[in-house]
C-alpha positions in Angstrom: 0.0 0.0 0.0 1.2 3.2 -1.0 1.9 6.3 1.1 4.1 9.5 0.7 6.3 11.6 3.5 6.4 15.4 3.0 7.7 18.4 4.4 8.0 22.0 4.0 10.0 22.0 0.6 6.8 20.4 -0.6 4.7 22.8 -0.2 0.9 22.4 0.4 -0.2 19.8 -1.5 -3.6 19.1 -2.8 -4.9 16.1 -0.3 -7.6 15.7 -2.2 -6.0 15.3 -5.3 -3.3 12.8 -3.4 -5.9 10.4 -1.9 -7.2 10.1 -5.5 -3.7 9.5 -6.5 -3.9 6.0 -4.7 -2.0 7.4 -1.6 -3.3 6.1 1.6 -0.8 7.3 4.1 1.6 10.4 5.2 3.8 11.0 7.3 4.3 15.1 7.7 7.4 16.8 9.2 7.5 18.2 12.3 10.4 19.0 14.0 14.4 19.3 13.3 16.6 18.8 16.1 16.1 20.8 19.5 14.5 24.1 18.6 13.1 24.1 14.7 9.9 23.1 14.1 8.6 23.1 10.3 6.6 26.3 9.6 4.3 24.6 7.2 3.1 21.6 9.7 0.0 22.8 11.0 -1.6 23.5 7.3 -0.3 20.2 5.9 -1.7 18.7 8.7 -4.9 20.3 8.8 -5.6 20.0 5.2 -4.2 16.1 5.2 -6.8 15.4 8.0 -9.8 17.1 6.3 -8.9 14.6 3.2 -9.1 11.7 5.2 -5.4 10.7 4.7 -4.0 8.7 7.5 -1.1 10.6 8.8 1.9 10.7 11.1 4.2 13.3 12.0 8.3 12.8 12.0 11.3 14.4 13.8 14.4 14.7 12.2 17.2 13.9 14.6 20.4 15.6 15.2 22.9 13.5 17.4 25.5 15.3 15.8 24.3 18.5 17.6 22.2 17.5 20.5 21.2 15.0 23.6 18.3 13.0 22.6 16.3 14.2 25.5 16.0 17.5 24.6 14.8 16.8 20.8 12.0 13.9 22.2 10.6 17.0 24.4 10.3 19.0 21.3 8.8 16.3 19.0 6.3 14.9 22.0 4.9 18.6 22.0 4.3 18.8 18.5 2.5 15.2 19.0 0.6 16.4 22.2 -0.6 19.1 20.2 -1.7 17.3 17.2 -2.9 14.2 18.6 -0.4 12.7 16.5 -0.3 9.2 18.5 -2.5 5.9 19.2 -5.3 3.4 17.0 -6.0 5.1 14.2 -2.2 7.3 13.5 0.7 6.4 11.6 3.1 5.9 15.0 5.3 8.6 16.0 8.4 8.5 13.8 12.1 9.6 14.7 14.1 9.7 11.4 17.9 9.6 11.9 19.9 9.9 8.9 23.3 11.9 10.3 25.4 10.9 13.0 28.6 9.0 13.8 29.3 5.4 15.3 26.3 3.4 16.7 23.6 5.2 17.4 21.5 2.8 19.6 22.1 4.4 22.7 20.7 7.6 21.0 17.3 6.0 19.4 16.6 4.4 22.7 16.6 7.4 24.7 14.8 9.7 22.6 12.3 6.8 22.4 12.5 6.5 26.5 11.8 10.2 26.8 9.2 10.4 24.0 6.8 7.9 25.5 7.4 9.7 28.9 5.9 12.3 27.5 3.0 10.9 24.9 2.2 7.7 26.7 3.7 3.9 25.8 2.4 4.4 22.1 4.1 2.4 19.1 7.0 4.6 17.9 8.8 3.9 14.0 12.3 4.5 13.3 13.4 6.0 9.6 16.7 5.6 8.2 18.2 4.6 5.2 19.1 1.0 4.6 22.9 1.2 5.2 22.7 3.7 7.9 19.8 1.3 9.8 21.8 -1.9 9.1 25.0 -0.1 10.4 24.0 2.3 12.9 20.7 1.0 14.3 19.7 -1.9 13.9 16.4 -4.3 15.4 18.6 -5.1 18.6 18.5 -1.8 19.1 14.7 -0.6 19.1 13.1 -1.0 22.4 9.8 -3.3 22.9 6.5 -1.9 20.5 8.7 -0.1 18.2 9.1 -1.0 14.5 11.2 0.3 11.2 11.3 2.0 8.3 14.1 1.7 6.2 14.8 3.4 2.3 16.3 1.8 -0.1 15.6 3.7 -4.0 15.8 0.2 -5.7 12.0 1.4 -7.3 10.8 -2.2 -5.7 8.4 -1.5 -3.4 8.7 -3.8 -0.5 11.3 -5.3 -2.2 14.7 -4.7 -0.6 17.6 -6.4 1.1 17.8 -4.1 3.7 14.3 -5.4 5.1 14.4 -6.5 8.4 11.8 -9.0 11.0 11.2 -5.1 12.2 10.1 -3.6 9.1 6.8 -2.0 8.2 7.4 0.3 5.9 9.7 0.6 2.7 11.0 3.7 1.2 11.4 3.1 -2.4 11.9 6.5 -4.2 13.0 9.6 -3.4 11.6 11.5 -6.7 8.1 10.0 -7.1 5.3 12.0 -8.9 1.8 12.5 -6.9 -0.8 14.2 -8.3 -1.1 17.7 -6.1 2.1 17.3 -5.3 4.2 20.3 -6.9 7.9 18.2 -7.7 9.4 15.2 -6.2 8.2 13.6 -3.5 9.3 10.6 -1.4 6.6 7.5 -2.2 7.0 4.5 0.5 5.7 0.9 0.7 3.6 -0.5 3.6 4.5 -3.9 4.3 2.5 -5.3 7.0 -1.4 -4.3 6.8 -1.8 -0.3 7.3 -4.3 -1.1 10.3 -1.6 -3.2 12.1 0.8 -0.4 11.5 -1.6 1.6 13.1 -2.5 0.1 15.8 -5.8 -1.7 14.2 -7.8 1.8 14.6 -9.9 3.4 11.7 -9.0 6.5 10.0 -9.3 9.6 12.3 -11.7 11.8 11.0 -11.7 15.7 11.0 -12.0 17.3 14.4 -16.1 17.3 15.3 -17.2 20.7 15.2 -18.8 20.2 18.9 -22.5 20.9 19.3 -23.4 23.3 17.0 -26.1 22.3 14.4 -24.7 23.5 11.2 -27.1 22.9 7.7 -24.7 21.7 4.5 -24.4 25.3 3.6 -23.6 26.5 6.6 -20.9 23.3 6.5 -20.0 24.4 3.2 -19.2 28.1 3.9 -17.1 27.3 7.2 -14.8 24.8 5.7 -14.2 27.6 2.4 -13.6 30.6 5.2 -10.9 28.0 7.4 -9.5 26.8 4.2 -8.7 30.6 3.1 -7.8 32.2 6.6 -5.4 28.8 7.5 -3.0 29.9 4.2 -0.7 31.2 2.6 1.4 31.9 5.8 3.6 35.2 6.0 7.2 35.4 6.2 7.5 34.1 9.6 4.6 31.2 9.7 1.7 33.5 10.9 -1.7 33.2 9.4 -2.6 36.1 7.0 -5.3 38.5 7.9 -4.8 39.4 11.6 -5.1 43.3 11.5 -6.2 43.6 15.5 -6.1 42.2 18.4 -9.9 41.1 17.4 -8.3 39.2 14.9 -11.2 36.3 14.7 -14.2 38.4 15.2 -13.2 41.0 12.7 -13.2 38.2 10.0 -16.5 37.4 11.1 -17.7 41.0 11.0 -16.3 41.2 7.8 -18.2 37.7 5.8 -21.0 39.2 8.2 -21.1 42.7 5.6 -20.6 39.8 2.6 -23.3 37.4 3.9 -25.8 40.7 5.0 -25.8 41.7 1.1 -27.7 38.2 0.0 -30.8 37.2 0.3 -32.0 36.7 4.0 -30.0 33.3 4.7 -32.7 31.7 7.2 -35.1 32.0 3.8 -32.4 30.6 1.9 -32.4 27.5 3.9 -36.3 26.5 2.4 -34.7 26.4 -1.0 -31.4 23.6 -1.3 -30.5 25.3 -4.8 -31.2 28.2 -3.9 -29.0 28.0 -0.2 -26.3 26.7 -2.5 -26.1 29.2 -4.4 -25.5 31.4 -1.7 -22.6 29.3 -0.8 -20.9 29.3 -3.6 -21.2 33.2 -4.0 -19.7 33.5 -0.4 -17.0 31.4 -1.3 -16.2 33.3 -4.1 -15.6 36.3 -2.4 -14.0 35.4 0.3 -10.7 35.7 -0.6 -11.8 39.0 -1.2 -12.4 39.9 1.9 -9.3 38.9 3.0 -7.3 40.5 0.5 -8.5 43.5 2.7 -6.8 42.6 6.2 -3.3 43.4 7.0 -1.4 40.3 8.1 -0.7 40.7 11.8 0.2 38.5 13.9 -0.2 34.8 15.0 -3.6 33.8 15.9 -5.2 30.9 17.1 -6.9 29.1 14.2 -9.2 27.4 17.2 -10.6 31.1 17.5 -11.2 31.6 14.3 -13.2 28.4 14.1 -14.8 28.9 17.2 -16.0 32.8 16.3 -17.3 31.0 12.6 -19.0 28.4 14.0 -20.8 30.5 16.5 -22.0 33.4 13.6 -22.9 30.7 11.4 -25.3 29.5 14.1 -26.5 32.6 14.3 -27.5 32.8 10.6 -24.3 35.1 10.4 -26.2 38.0 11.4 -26.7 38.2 15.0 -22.6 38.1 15.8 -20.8 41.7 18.0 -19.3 43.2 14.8 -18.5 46.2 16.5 -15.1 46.1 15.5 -16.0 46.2 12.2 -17.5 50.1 12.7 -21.2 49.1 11.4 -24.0 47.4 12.7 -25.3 44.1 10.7 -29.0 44.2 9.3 -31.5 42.8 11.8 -32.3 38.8 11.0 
């Protein structure tokens, strides 16, 4: 079964288009060493899990620079804050490519310290075939953890660098996806994706909690996240953060869109006529942010949370004060 691994130089690929592309899997960078952490991760991430892809995240190791302690506190963060771990997840991954001697010792404390931090979860170690053989090694992965290993023979799962540990195969490093822009790495599952997994289904997108959204509503909340989560600015923060009221002053903003249609509860009666409406709003949204300054980082949780809640309210009934003008009455 086919999967791909991606990381900033890739971009933000089309999920959509990469599921279709008979890709099953990703794994998604997170982390380099002690300190960096990839500033396209939480949009690849984000966009992967509204596609349905099964996903992981990776760490790229530095024991030529650093402790392993300090770089599993790091990457258990990044998975803490994703959710990145358990049934369902590709397993936490540690990819070690650099380093001298045997690096055992290293892979078994990071590994030690991770699940310290993220619970006893199923962890996967990356490397390349000659490097694992001769620097790693199954002796040297502790209990629950298993391997990946590359080896650009264009075989998948065919490779003499295979080991009783393996699960995954790495078999090119300059495979073509569709909405992927360039080379990409394309790997091999070996064992069943739900074993590698930890026998859980695919995690779906995070629920929207309570809220009783109609397909429009749906429709027009997933168009205004999918805008306001990207492009990032020069230093990773979202685009169109103008004011401290960053969130609400979106919302006062699709409020002035949304108040010049039709009434939107009237709308509802009507399914062509509702989706109509929602494709006009998504049309002009980027609009409408075209017209915020980028500013500073903001919690896409707000954003969703200050949607969901106008949307609720028929988009009409949300404190646009900030804005400088009142919304029509409902």
């Amino acid at each position: 079964m086919r999967g791909i691994d991606v990381a900033s130089h890739q971009g933000y690929p089309n999920w959509g288009a990469v599921k279709n592309s008979d890709v099953h899997y990703a794994y998604i960078k997170a982390s380099e060493g002690a300190n960096y952490v990839s500033t396209h991760v939480d949009r690849q991430w984000a966009e992967a899990t509204g596609a349905g892809i099964v996903r992981g995240l990776y760490h790229f190791a530095r024991p030529d620079l650093n402790g392993p302690e300090g770089e599993a506190e790091l990457f258990a963060r990044m998975v803490n804050a994703k959710g990145a771990k358990g049934p369902g997840f590709l397993p936490p991954c540690l990819d070690i490519e650099v380093g001298g001697g045997h690096l055992g010792w290293w892979v078994q404390r990071f590994i030690t310290r991770l699940r310290q931090l993220i619970g006893d979860h199923k962890v996967i170690v990356y490397a390349g075939g000659s490097f694992y053989r001769n620097q790693v090694g199954d002796a040297a992965l502790p209990p629950n953890t298993v391997a990946w290993v590359a080896h650009y023979n264009g075989a998948p799962g065919n490779s003499p660098y295979l080991t009783p540990r393996t699960v995954m195969h790495q078999y090119s490093e300059s495979g073509r996806v569709n909405g992927v822009a360039g080379n990409v790495d394309l790997n091999w599952a070996t064992r069943p994706l739900s074993e590698i997994t930890g026998g859980g289904t695919v995690p779906s997108p995070p629920a929207q909690g309570d809220d009783d959204l109609t397909p429009e509503q749906d429709t027009m909340l997933r168009q205004v996240l999918h805008e306001l989560l990207g492009p990032r600015g020069p230093q990773g923060q979202i685009q169109g953060w103008g004011t401290e009221n960053g969130p609400r002053t979106v919302v006062a903003m699709l409020v002035d869109i949304v108040n010049t249609l039709d009434d939107v509860r009237g709308a509802r009666a009507e399914a062509a006529s509702a989706n109509a409406r929602a494709a006009d709003l998504q049309g002009r949204v980027a609009e409408v942010i075209q017209k915020i300054e980028a500013g500073q980082h903001a919690d896409a949780a707000a954003v969703k949370s200050a949607l969901v809640a106008a949307l609720a309210e028929n988009l009409v009934r949300v404190d646009v004060t900030v804005s400088g003008q009142e919304p029509d009455a409902a």
